[in-house]
C-alpha positions in Angstrom: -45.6 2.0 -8.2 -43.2 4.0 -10.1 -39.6 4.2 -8.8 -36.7 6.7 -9.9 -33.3 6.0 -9.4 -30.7 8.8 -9.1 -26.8 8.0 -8.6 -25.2 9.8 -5.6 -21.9 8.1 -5.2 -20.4 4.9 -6.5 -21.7 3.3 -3.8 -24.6 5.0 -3.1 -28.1 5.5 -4.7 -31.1 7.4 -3.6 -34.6 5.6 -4.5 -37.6 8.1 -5.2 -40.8 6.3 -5.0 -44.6 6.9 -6.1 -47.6 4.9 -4.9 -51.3 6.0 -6.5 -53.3 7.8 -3.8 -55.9 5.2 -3.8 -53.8 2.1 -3.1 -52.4 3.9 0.1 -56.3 5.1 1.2 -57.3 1.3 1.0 -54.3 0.3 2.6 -54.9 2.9 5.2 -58.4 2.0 5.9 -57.6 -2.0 6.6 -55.2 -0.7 9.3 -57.8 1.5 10.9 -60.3 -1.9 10.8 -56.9 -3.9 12.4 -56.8 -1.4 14.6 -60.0 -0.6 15.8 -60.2 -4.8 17.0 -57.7 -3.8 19.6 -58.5 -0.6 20.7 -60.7 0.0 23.8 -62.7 2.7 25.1 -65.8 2.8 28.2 -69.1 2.5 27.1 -67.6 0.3 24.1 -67.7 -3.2 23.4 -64.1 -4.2 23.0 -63.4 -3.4 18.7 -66.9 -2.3 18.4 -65.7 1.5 18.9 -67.1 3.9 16.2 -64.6 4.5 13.5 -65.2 8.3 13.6 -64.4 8.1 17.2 -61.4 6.2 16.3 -60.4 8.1 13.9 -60.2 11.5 16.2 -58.9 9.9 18.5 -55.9 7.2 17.3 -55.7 9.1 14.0 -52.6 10.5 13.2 -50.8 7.6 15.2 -52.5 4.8 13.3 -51.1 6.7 10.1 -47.8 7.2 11.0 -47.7 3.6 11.9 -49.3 2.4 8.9 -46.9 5.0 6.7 -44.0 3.0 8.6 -45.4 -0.1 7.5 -46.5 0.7 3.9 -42.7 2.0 3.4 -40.9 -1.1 4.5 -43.1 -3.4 2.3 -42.9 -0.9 -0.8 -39.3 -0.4 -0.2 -38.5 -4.1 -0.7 -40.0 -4.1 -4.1 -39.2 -1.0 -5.4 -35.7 -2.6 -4.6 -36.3 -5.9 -6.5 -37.7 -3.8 -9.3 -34.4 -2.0 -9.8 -32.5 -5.4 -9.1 -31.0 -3.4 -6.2 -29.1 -5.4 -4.0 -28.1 -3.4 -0.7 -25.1 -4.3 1.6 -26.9 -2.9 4.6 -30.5 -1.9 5.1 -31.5 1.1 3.6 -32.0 4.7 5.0 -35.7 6.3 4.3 -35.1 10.0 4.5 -38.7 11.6 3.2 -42.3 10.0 3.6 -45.3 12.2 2.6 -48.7 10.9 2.8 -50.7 14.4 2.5 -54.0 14.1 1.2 -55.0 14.3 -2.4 -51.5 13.2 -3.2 -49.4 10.1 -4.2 -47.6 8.7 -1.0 -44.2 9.4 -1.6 -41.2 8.3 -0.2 -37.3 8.3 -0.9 -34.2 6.0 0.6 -30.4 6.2 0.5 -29.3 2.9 -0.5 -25.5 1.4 -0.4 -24.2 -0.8 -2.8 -21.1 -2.1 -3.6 -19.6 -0.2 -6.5 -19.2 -0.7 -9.8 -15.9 -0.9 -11.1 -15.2 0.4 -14.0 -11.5 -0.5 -14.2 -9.1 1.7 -17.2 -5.9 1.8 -17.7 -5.1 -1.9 -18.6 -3.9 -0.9 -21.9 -1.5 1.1 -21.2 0.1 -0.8 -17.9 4.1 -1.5 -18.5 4.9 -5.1 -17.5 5.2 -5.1 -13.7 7.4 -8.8 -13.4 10.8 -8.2 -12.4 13.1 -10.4 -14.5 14.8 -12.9 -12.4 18.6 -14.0 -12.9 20.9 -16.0 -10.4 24.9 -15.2 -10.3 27.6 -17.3 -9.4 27.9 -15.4 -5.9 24.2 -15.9 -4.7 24.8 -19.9 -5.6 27.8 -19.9 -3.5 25.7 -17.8 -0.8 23.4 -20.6 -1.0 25.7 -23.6 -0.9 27.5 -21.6 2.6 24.6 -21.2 4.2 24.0 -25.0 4.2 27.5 -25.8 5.3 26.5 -23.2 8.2 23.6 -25.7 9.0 25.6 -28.8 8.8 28.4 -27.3 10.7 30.1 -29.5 13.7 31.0 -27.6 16.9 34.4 -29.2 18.5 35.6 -28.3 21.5 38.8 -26.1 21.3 41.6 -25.0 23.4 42.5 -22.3 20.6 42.0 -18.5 21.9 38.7 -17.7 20.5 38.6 -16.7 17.2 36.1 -16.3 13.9 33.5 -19.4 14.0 34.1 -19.6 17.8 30.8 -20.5 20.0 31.8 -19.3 23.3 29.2 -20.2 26.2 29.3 -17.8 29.6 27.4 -16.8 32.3 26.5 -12.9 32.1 26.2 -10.7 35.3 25.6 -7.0 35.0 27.8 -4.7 37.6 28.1 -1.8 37.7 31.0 1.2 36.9 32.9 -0.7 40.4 32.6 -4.0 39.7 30.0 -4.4 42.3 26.9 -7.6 40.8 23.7 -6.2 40.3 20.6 -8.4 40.8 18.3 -9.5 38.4 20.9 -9.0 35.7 22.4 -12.2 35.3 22.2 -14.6 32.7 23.5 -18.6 32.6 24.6 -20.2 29.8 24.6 -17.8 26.9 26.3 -19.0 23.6 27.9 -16.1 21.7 29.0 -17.2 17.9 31.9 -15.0 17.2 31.4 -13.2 13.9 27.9 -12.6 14.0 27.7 -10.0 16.7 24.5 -10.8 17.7 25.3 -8.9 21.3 27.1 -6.0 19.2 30.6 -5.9 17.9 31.9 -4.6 21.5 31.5 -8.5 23.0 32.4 -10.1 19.8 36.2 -7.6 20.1 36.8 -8.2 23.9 35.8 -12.1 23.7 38.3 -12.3 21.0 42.2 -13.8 21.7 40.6 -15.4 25.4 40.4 -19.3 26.5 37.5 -21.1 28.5 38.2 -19.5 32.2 39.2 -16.0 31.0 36.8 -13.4 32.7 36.0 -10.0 30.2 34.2 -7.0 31.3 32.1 -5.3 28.6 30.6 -1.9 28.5 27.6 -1.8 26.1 26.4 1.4 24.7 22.9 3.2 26.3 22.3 4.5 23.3 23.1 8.4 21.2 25.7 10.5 22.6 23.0 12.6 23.2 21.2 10.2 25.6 21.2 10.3 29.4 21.0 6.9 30.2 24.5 5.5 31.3 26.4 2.9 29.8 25.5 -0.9 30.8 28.7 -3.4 32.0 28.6 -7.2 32.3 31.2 -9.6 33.6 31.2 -12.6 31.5 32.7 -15.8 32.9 33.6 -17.7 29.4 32.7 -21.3 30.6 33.8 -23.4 27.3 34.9 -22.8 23.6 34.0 -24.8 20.5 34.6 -24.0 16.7 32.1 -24.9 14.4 33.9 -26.6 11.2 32.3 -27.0 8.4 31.8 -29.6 6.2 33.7 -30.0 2.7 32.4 -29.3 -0.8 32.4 -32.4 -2.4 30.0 -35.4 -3.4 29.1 -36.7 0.2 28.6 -33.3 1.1 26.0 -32.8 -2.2 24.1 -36.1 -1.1 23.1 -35.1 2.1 21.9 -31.7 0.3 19.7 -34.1 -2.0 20.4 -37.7 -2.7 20.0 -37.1 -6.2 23.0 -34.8 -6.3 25.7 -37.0 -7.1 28.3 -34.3 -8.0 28.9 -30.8 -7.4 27.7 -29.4 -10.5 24.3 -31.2 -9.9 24.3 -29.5 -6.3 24.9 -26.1 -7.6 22.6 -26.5 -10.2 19.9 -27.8 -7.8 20.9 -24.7 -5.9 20.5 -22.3 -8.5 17.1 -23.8 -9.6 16.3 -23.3 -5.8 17.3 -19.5 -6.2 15.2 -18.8 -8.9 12.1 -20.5 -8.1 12.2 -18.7 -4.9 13.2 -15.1 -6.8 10.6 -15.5 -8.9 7.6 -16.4 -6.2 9.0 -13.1 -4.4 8.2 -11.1 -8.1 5.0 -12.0 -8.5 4.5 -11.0 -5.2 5.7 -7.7 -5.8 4.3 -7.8 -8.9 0.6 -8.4 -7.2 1.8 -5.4 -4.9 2.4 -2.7 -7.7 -0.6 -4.0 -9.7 -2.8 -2.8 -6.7 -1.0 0.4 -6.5 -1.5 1.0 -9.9 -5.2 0.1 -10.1 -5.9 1.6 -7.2 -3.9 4.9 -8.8 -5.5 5.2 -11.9 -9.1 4.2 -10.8 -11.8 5.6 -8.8 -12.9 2.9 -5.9 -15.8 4.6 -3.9 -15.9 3.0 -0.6 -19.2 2.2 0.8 -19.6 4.4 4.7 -21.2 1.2 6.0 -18.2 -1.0 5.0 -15.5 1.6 6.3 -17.6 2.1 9.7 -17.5 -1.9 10.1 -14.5 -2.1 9.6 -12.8 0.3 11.8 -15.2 -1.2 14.5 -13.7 -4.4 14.1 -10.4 -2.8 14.0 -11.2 -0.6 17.3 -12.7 -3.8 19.3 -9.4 -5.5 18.5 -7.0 -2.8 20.0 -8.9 -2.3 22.7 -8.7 -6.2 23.8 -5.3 -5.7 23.3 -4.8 -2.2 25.0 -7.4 -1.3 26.9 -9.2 2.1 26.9 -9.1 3.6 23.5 -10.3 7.5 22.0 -12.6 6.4 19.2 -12.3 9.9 17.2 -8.5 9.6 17.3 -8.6 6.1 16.3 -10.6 6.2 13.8 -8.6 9.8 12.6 -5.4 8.0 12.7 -6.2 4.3 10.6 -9.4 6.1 8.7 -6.8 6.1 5.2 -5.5 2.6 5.8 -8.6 1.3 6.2 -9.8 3.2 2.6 -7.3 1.7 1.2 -7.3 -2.2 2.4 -10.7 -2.0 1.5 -10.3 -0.5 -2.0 
């Protein structure tokens, strides 16, 4: 056997292969005997027809049969003679068996490619330096006096830190309820206009009892939808207060902060550790663009085509009936890329 290997992509090779004339012609004549057992025809004993007879008659189909078979054993080791190893089975794409000639036959293999990666030499360090100010430590230290904050109940007109809970009912431009648009026992924290800076304005200055009517925005000026109102009936008031910065304060942080400076410290170290595990990440991020840039990943078809199966199976649990050509147009160059 003599195999030729020529490169057509960098994930695809075509196989050329040889066989002497005379190993096919035995081969050929044990499937005509194999054959012949099996084949029946009147006046015959069953596998005692005449081979000539067989031979006019079952001929060409016993050949082409026998070709097939040939070609899948030969493939196999003209594969482990190259120490080819295929992601998917292989395509055969010519088989000639004429007489007086070698039997021939050639394959389109995929692999996966060979990376040849270049560039590393000249990469600039991707690793954002890290540093911590003063504010972000304070940032930090507020944020945990947010989570440790108390809510007391308040006759005070509502105000900054205020957690107002009311009962919502949409209306409409008259007043009049609408149904299905009521809500019970919302909690609005003034100051964080979670509901838009409209309720946070209008809630301001009132007491547990007051009634406000707000008008939220539909959307551009340009939009035709009309403005949405909602009555809300401000049930009770409480204001979060929030605990001082001292030593008790920095033990409930961590036990082992006995003073401030320890808790900012602790903090800080906090900061960083976290700033840093977001640069590598981004670091990771630009290394793969970069590589991916300066390098030339061939794709095999076989992996791309599984994988916008998989990616096409899962829509369509999730949406229904999908067009597979503009599905597989429209994520065809993420899926290149997630798989470079």
């Amino acid at each position: 056997m003599e195999v030729k290997t020529s490169k057509i992509s960098g994930s695809q090779i075509e196989i050329a292969v040889e066989i002497p004339r005379k190993i096919w012609d035995d081969y050929l004549e044990d499937y005509y005997q194999k054959s012949r057992r099996n084949i029946k025809i009147d006046g015959f004993r069953p596998g005692k027809v005449p081979m000539g007879l067989v031979r006019k008659i079952y001929g060409p189909g016993i050949a082409m049969a026998a070709a097939d078979d040939f070609v899948k054993e030969n493939y196999t080791k003209a594969l482990d003679n190259e120490n080819i190893d295929p992601i998917v089975p292989g395509s055969i794409t010519e088989v000639d068996y004429t007489e007086d000639r070698p039997f021939t036959f050639k394959a389109v293999v995929e692999v996966m490619p060979q990376l040849e990666i270049t560039g590393l030499d000249q990469m600039r360090t991707f690793l954002d330096e890290v540093e911590i100010q003063d504010d972000d430590v304070e940032t930090g230290i507020n944020s945990l006096r947010e989570e440790q904050a108390i809510a007391v109940p308040t006759e005070d007109p509502i105000g900054e830190r205020c957690l107002v809970t009311a009962d919502a009912q949409g209306v409409n431009r008259t007043g009049v309820p609408l149904i299905s648009h009521n809500m019970k026992d919302i909690t609005v924290e003034i100051g964080r206009n979670v509901f838009g800076p409209e309720l946070d304005l209008q809630l301001t200055g009132k007491k547990a009892g007051d009634q406000v009517l707000v008008s939220f925005k539909a959307g551009s000026q340009e939009s035709e939808l009309q403005d949405v109102y909602y009555r809300f009936d401000i049930k009770d008031v409480k204001r979060k207060e929030l605990p001082e910065i001292d030593e008790d304060f920095a033990k409930t942080v961590n036990p082992e902060f006995d003073s401030i400076e320890k808790l900012r410290l602790g903090i800080k170290d906090f900061l960083h550790r976290q700033a840093n595990s977001r640069a590598k990440v981004q670091m990771v991020n630009r290394l793969v663009e970069y590589l991916l840039e300066n390098n030339r990943i061939d794709v095999p078809p076989s992996m791309l085509k599984n994988y916008l199966e998989k990616l096409l199976e899962n829509a369509k649990k999730e949406n229904g009936s999908i067009d597979t050509e503009d599905f597989n147009k429209k994520y065809e160059p993420s899926a290149v890329r997630n798989l470079k």
